[in-house]
N, C-alpha and C positions, 0 to 999 in steps of 0.2 A: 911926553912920558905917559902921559894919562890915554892918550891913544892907543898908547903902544900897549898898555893892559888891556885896553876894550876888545881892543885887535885878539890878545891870545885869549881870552874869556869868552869870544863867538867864536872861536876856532875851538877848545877844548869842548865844547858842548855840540857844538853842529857837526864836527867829523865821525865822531865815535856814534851818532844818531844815525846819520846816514851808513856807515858800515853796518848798523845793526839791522837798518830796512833790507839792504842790499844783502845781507848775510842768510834773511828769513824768506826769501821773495822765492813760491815753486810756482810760476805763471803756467797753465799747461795750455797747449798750441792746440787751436782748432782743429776737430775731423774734419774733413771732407768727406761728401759720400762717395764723390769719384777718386778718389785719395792722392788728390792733386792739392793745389796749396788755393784754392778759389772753388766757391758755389755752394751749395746746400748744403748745411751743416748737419749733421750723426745729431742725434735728441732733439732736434728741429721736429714739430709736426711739415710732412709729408703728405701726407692724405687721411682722411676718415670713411670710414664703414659706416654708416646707418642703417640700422636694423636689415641685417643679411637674410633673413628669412621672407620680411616682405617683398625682399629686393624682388626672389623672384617670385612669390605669390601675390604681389602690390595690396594694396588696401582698401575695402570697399566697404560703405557705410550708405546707412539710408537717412534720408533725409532727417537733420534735426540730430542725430546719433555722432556719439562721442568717439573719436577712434583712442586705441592705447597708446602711455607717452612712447617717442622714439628712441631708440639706443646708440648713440653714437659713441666710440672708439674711433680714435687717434693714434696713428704709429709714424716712425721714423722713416728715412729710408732705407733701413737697414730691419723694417720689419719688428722693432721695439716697440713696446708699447711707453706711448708718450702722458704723461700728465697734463692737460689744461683743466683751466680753472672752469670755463663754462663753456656751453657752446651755442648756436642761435641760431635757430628753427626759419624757413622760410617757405613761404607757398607760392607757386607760379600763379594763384587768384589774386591778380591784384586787387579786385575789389572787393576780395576778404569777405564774400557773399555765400559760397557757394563750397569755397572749401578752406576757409577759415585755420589760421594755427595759433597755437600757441608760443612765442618766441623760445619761451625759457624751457618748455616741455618735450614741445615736437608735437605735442597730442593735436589731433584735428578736427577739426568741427563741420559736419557738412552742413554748412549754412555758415552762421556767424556769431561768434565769440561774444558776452558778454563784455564792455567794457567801462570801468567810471560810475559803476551804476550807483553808487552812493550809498546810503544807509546800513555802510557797514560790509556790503555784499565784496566777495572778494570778485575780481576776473578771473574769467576765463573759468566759470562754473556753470554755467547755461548756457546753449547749444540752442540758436532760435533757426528751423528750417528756412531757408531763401524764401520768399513769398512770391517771386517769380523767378524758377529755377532758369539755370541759364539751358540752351541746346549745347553747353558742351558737358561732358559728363567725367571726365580725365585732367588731374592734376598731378602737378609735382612737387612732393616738398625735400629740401636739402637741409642738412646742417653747416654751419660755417664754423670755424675758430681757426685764430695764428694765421690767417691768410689763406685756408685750403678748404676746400666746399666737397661734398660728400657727395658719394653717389645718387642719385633720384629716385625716392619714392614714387611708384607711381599711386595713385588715391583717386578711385572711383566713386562719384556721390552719385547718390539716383532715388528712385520713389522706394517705398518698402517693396518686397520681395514676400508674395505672398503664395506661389508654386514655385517647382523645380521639377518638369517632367523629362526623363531621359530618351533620347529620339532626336534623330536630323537627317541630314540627306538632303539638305537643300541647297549648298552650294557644293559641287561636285567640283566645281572647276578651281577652288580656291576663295579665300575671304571675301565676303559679299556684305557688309550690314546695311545697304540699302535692299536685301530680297525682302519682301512679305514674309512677316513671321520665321523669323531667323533663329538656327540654332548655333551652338557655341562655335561651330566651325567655320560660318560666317563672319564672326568677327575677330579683327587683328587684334591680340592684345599687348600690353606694352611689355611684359614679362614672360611669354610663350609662344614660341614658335609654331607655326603650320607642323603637323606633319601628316607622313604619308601612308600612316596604319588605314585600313578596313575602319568606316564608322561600326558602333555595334546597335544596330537596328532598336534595340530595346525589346524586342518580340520573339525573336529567332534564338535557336544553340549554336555555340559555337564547342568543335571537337578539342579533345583536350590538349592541350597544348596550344593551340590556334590564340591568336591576339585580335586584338579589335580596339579601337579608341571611342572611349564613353565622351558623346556630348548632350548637351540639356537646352532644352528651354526655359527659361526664367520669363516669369510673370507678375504682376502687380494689379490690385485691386479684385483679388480673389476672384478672377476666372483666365481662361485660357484662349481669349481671343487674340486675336493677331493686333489689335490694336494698341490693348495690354503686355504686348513682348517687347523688356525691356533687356534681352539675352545680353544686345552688345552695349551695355550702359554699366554693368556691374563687373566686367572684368573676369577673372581670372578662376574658372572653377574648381571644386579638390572633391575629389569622388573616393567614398572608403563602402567597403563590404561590411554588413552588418547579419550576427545571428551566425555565422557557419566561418568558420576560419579555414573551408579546404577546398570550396566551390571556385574561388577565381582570387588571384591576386592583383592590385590595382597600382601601378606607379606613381610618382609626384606630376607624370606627365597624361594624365589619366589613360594610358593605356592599362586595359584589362586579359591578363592572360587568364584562360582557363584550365583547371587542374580535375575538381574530381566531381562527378556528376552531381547535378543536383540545382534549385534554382536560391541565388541568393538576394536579399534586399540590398539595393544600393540608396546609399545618402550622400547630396550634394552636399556643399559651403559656400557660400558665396566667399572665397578668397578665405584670409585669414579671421576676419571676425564674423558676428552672427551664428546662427544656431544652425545645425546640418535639417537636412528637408530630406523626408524621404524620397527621391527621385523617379525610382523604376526596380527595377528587377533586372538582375543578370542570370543567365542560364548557362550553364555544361552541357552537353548531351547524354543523356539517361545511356543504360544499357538495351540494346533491343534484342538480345540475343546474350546467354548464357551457356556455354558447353561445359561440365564438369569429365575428364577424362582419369581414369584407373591409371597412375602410372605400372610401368612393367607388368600386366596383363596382357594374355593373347584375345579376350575379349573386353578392349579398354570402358566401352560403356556401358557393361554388363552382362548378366550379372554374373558376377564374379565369385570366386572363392578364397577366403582368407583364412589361413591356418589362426587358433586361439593362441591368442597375446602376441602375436605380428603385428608391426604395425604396418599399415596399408596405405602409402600419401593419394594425393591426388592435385590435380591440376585443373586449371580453370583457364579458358580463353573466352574474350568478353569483346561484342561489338556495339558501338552505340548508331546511333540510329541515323548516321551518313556512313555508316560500314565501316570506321575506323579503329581500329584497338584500343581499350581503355586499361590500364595499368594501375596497381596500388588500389585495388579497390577493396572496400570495407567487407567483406562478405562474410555472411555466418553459417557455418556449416551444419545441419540438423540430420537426425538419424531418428527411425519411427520404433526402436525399440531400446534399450538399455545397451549402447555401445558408445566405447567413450570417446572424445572426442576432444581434442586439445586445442588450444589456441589457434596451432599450424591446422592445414588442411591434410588430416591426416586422422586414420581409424582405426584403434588397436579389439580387436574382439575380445573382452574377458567373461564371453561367455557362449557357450553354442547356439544357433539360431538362428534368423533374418533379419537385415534390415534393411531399407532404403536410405542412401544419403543424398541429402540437395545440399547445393549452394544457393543462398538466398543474398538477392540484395534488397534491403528491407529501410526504408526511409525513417529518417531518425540517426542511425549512422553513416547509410548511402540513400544516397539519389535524394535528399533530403528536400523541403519547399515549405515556402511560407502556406500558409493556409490560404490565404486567399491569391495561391497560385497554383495547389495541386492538380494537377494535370494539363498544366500550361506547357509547351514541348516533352510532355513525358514526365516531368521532374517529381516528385513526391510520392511516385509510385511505386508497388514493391515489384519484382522481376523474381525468377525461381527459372534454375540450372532443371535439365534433364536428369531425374533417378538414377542411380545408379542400386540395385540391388548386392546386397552385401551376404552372402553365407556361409556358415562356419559352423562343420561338423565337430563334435566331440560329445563326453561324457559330461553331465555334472549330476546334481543332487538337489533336492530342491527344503522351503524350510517353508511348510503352508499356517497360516494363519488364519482361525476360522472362529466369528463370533456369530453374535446373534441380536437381532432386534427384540429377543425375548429373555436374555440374560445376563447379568451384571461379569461373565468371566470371559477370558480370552484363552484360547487352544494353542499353542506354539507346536509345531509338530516336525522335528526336524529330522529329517530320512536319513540321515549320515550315521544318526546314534543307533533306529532300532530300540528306542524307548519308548515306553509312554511318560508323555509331560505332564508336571504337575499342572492342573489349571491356575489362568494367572488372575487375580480378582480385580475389576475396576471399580472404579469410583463411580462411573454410571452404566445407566445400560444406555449403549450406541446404538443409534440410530444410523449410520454411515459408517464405514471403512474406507481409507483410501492409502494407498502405499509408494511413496516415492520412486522413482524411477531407478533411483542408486539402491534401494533396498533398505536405506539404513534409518529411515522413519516413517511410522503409521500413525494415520492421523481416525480419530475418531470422534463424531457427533453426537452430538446429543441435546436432549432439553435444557439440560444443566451447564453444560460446559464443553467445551473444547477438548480433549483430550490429545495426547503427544504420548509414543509408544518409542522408544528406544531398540530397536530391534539386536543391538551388540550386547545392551545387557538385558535383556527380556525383563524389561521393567519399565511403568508410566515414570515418563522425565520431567512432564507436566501439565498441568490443571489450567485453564484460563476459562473463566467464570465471565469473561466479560464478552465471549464471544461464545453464542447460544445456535442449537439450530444443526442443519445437515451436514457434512461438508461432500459437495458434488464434484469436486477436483482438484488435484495436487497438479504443481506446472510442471514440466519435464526435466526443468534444472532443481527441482525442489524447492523454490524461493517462496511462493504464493499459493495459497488457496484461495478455491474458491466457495461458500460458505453461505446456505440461504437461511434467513428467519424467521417463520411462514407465521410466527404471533406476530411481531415487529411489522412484517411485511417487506424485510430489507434483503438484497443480496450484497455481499460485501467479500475483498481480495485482504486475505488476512497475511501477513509476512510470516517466516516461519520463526521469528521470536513473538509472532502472535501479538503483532501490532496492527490495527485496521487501515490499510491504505486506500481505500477508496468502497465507497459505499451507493449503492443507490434503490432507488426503492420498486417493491415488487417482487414475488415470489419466483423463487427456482427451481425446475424440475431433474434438468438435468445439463451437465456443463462438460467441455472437452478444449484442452489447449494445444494449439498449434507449436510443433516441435519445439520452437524458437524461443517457447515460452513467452512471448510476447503478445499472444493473440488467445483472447479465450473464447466460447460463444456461448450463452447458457440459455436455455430457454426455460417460460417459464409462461407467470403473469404479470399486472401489472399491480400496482398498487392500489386496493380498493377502498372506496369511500363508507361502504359499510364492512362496519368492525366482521370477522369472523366468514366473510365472503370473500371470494378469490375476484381481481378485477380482469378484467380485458385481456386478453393472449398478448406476449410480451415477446421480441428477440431482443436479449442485451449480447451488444459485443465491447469490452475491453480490450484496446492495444495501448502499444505504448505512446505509440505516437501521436493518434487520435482522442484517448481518452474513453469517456463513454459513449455510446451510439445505440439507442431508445430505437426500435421499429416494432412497427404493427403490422404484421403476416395477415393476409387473407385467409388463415386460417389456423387452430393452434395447432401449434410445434410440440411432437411429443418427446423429441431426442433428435442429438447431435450428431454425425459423424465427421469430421475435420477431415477432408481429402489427401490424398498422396498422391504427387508433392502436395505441399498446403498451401493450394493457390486458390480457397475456399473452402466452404462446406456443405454438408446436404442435410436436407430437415426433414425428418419422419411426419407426416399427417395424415389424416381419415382421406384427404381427398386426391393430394398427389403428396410423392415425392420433392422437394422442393433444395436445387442447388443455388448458393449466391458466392458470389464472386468476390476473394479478395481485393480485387481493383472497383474504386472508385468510378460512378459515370458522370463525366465532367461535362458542365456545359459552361458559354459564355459570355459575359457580360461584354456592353459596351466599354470604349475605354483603351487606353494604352496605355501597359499591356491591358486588356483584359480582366477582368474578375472573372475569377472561376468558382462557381459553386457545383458544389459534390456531392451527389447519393451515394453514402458509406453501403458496402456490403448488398449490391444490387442484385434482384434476380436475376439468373444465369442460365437456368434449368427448371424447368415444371414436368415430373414425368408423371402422367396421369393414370399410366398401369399399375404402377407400384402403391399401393395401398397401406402403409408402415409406424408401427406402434413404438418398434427399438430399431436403431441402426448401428453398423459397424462398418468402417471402410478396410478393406484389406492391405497389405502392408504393401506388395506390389501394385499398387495405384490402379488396378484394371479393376473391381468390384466396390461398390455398394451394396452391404446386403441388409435384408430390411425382412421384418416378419411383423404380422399381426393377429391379434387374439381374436378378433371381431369373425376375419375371413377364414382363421386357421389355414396361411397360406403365407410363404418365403419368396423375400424378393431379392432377385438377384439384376442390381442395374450395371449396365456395361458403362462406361462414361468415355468420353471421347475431350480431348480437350484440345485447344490450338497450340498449333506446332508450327514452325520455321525449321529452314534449315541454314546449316551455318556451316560450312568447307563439307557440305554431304552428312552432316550429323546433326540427326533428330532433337529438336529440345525444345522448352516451352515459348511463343510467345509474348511479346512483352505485353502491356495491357491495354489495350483499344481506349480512345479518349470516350466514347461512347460504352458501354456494355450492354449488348443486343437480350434478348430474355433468351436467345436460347445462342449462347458464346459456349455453354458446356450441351454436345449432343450425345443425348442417351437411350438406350433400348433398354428393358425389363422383359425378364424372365419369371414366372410364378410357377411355385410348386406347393401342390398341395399337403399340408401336415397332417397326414393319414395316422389315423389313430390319437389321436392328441385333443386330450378334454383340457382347455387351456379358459380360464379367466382372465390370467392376464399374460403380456409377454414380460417376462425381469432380463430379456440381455438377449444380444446374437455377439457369440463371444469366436470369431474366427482364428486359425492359427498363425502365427508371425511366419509361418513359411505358406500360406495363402493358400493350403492343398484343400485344410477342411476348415468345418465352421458347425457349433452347434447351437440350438432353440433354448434358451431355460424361460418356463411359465410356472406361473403359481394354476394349479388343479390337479388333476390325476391321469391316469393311463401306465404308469410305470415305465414310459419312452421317453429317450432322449435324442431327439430326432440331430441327424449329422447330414452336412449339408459336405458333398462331394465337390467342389467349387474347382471350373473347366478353367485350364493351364493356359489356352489360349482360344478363347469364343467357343461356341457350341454349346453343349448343354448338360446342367450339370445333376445331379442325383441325389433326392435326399434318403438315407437309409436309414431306418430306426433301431437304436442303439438298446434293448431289455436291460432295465434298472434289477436286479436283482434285489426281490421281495416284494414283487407282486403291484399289480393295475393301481394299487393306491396310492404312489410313490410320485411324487412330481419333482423334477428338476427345478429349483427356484435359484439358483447361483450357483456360478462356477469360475476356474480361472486354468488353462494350460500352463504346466512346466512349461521354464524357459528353452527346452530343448524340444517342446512339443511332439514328448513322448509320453505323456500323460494328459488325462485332464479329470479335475479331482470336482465335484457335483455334488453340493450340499442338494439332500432330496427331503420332503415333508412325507408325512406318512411315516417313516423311520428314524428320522431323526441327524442319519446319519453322513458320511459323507463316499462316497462311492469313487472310485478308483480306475477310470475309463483308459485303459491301454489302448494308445494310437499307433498304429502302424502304419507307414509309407512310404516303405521302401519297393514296392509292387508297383503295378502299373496301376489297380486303384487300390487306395488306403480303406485300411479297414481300421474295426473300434469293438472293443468289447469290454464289460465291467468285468472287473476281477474277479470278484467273487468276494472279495475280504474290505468290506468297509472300515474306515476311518470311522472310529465312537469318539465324537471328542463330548458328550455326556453336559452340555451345559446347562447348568441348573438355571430352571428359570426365577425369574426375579419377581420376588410380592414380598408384602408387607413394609413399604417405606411410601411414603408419600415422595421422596426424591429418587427412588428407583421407578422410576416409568418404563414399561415394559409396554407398544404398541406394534402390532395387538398383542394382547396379555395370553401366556399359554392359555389352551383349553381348559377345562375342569379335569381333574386324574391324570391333567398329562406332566409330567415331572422335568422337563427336559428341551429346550429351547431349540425351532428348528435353524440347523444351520445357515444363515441366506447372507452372510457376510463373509467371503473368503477373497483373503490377496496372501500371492506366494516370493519369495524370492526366493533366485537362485544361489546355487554355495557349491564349491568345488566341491569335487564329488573324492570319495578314497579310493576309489576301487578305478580299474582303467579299461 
């Protein structure tokens, strides 16, 4: 009996337990990854990835140097990413000498690991160099876990890396790292293929578009012998453009394609770690040739005729200098008189008159170059498209502005009203006038201060006390003056909110900027060591791309003219005429590539007939015209410049690596200024339509001599123009309407300003003063210690002579 309870007592308790397992049990059945019922299971590691990026750039360290730890990832066969707990690093060094790891890290030592060292020091934190490096120079390290081993680092140890110079050529036929002095294409590496691009020389252009594959020499112990070439010891190189992001693009595979002229810096890497080196230099091919062509014109390269406020496009075809087409290129389009100009290549006239337009490619935005590679294949040099001559007949009216270096008020005189204006009163008496190109600001000098004239509301806009002194030019965009200080001794580019961007020292006499506004040229002196003396004859040029550029003339410079196109300019002197050359003369160093060092702004031109006090260049680029007060005698120089041709069309060009002294050839024409009691020359002010050209000098005679200037060579005629009011009258300033139907002549002796009607519509132009002077009555300035008036009126003379006049033009009412 008593069994027979024991009996139902392990049966009541044991059934109802096990139904309750059996009741709760969801056992779920293994994946397969073939999805069969046997072999690698789904959440199983499958394989591992070790740092996929060194995969294919491997890893190269110099002796003693730590590499970074490795990354390994784990996935499924199904491409899931797996969880393990750790994973464990391995090197093919077995004697852990040469390229040493870390287990727990992956990090690798080229040399060997710290280990056990005692006193606290942890492992694996000091990296001691092999003390006899092995001759192999190629390791591999794996991760392991769960049974599966990762792909193969490969890991390059070697001496340090002390050059990287870009250049090979020495195995032609395929991998070689037994030639002498081996570049990267000699050697197999464990992560990059052979291939079968063009090497790229390191010296040469390539045209745009064209590929080439960059290799390098690598060196150790800071020189570049063949002993020291450890190219195929460090593995796998990575080449990146540096300074210009348009000149060449580089692949992972260091193929380099070329885009937009110009030369750029390239920097190696040895593989993934370490610092980039600078290598070499890659080159584009410059432009050698520039055609700008008139679209829809029956004369497409000039000169043309464009109705007012039409707009005008234009077109450019560009060859670089293996004759190939260059596309997308940076070009800035310039015009030598007040027509506007848009983004596009394209000229709307909003006013009547002439102009020249170039296309310029001007380095900085094209054809751009390290400095110590300007004029290496061409590259850093600027290029200039063939003129095209721009004219456009119509009506307008003009609004002249006439002060005085002898009195504190301003004249506004504007022909549309047939009023007289009130005078407008400044704050100083100006020394300087100068008027933007757009019309819509004049800027004025003085001892005191800077002055800014609002031309829309005929009032000063503002005073800047901080900047003292002349000002010898405004830029053609209006952005920059330029501003001498002959107390200071300083010349300086002031911003037109009248900020000082650039300064340097030395007196200025006179300044002119090249259309582009980017190039100015002032000449001058230099900066003297005794107070209150002028030092040493000075040419400063400002660009943008350049900076400053200090030269000493054989002789002084007494004025500017900026050439047309502005592929240079020419300098006024007692001895010659003197043209220099926008292009650099480049010569060069040993080395690959090369060091190029450059004579900014070389002579070009010495014309020793031309004898020249003041110059002016004519807007159609055929004349320099040059006069002087010594000889009383006008020079008229012919200028010749070099020319190419390109499908049959004339244009400039590009720039010789050399610049010969006579690259620009010129002839001179003199005629004597009959009649003319001159002290000094103040201006040869010619017209934007290039027919005529007139003398103003400070003395007397009552002539304003006009200079007939020849349409195409021969010889041209000066005719003298009777100032009405008699032999004491001299012409001291002046300025042509923009329509150059007038030219308005502030004269001494009267005071007044004279009213020269131009005509030239005849076979030759003629000139005659009106008869009815402009009184603009400016009182002279005395009595303040801060009104400086140099020179000071006469005694009894009440009325300051006009010798500062700038005009703009204004739609006219009448048609």
């Amino acid at each position: 009996m008593r069994r027979l309870v024991s009996l139902l007592v392990l049966i009541f308790f044991t059934v109802p337990f096990g139904l309750s397992v059996a009741g709760c049990s969801k056992s779920t059945p293994a994946q397969f990854c073939n999805g069969l019922d046997s072999g690698p299971v789904v959440g199983q590691v499958a394989s591992i990835t070790l740092s996929a990026t060194l995969a294919t750039t491997d890893e190269s360290l110099s002796y003693g140097q730590i590499g970074q730890a490795l990354n390994a990832n784990a996935i499924d066969c199904k491409g899931n990413a797996v969880s393990v707990k750790s994973f464990v690093y391995a090197t093919s060094d077995t004697s852990l000498t040469n390229a040493d790891i870390n287990p727990g890290t992956g990090s690798v030592c080229a040399g060997s690991w710290n280990r056990n060292s005692g006193s606290g020091i942890q492992d694996f934190t000091t990296c001691t160099a092999p003390k006899v490096p092995s001759s192999n120079h190629l390791y591999f390290v794996t991760a392991t876990a769960n049974g599966a081993t990762s792909n193969a680092i490969p890991v390059y140890v070697h001496p340090t890396v002390t050059s990287v110079t870009i250049g090979g050529g020495t195995c032609p036929n395929g991998p070689d790292p037994t030639v002498t002095d081996p570049s990267s294409e000699c050697c197999p590496t464990a992560t990059t293929a052979p291939s079968t691009n063009t090497i790229y020389d390191g010296t040469g252009c390539l045209s745009q578009t064209q590929t080439a594959r960059l290799v390098a020499k690598v060196y150790t112990n800071g020189t570049t012998n063949p002993a020291d070439n450890i190219t195929c010891d460090v593995g796998n190189l990575s080449f990146a453009a540096q300074g210009t992001n348009n000149v060449v693009t580089i692949d992972e595979s260091g193929v380099a394609t070329a885009q937009q002229p110009g030369s750029a810096t390239i920097t190696a890497t040895v593989s993934s770690s370490g610092s980039a080196d600078t290598a070499g230099y890659f080159s584009t091919c410059p432009p050698a040739s520039i055609v700008l062509t008139a679209q829809g014109q029956p004369n497409p390269q000039g000169p043309i005729s464009v109705a007012l406020n039409n707009t005008q496009p234009f077109t450019t075809q560009v060859l670089d200098t293996h004759g190939l087409p260059i596309t997308g290129l940076q070009l800035e389009y310039t015009s030598t008189t007040p027509e506007t100009l848009p983004g596009a290549a394209t000229v709307t006239p909003i006013f009547p008159g002439s102009a020249t337009i170039t296309a310029v490619c001007q380095p900085g935005t094209c054809n751009p170059s390290p400095f110590s590679q300007i004029g290496l294949n061409g590259n850093g040099k600027p290029i200039t498209s063939n003129g095209i001559t721009v004219n456009t007949v119509a009506n307008s009216s003009t609004v002249l502005y006439v002060a005085s270096m002898q009195s504190q008020y301003l004249y506004p005189l504007d022909f549309t009203t047939n009023q007289q204006p009130p005078l407008i009163k400044l704050p100083y008496v100006p020394n300087s006038m100068v008027i933007t190109q757009d019309g819509t600001t004049i800027y004025m000098g003085s001892t005191q201060a800077l002055m800014t004239f609002a031309t829309a509301s005929n009032s000063v806009s503002s005073v800047n006390t901080n900047v003292v002194g002349s000002v010898l030019a405004v830029s053609p965009d209006g952005s920059t003056l330029a501003v001498t200080d002959p107390t200071r001794q300083t010349v300086s580019l002031i911003s037109s909110t009248g900020t000082i961007t650039a300064t340097y020292n030395g007196v200025g006499t006179h300044a002119e900027w090249s259309p582009d506004s980017q190039t100015v040229y002032i000449t001058g002196t230099a900066q003297s060591s005794v107070p209150n003396t002028l030092g040493p004859t000075q040419l400063l040029v400002h660009s943008i791309f350049n900076g400053w550029t200090a030269i000493t003339p054989d002789q002084p410079y007494n004025d500017v003219a900026v050439m047309v196109p502005a592929i240079g300019a020419y300098f006024a002197g007692d001895k010659s005429t003197e043209g220099r050359s926008y292009c650099s003369s480049t010569t060069f160093g040993l080395g690959t590539p090369p060091i190029a060092t450059n004579t900014l702004y070389p002579i070009a031109d010495t014309n020793a007939t031309a004898l020249t006090d003041r110059l002016a260049a004519t807007a159609d680029g055929k004349h320099i015209l040059g006069a002087q007060a010594s000889g009383l005698v006008l020079s008229d120089i012919s200028v010749t410049t070099p020319t190419t041709s390109q499908n049959g069309i004339t244009t400039l060009q590009a720039c010789p690596t050399v610049v010969p002294p006579n690259y620009f050839t010129s002839s001179a024409m003199t005629y004597p200024l009959t009649g003319v009691t001159a002290t000094s020359i103040t201006g040869v002010v010619p017209a934007s339509s290039s027919t005529v050209s007139f003398v103003t000098y400070m003395g007397s005679s009552g002539i304003l001599p006009m200079y007939l200037i020849p349409s195409s060579g021969g010889k041209g005629t000066i005719t003298p123009v009777t100032l009405t009011g008699g032999a004491s009258l001299a012409p001291v300033a002046g300025v042509f309407s923009t329509d150059n139907l007038n030219f308005y002549v502030g004269t001494s002796g009267d005071n007044l300003v004279h009213t020269i009607a131009v005509n030239s519509s005849g076979a030759t132009p003629t000139a005659a003063d009106s008869g009815t002077p402009i009184v603009p009555n400016l009182p002279c300035a005395t009595g303040s210690t801060y009104i400086v008036a140099s020179p000071p009126c006469p005694a009894n003379v009440t009325v300051g002579t006009p010798n500062l006049l700038v005009q703009r033009p204004k739609k006219s009412t009448t048609l």
